[in-house]
Steps between C-alpha positions, in 0.01 A plus 500: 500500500237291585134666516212259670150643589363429854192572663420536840603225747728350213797431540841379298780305668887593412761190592271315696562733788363784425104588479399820390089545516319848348336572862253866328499674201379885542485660185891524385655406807544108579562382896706124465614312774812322486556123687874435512760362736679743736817417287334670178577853508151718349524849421352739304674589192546832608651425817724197341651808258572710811696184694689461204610841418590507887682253496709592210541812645662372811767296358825721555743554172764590597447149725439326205819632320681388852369139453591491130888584558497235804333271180753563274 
């Protein structure tokens, strides 16, 4: 992992395409603002984890054991 230290208004770039800027620091809570394409999904961690298990969720095994005999 990669740790920088930013102050307010400063910002880091990730793949030329996204900007992410430290808008307010209040005690131990940071506010950032995030300037990427539409096409660049953002989430919060917490809600990434919760899409994922989801989606995992939702795939069907007795489906998937279906597709495997049609596989061979």
């Amino acid at each position: 992992m990669l740790a920088l230290s930013r102050k307010k208004n400063e910002a880091l770039v990730i793949n030329n395409n996204v900007e992410i800027t430290v808008l307010e620091i209040k005690g131990e809570q940071v506010k950032l603002g995030i300037s990427a394409p539409r096409e660049v999904p953002v989430y919060r961690k917490e809600v990434y984890v919760q899409i994922q298990d989801a989606n995992k969720e939702s795939v069907n095994v007795d489906g998937m054991d279906a597709l495997r005999n049609l596989l061979g």
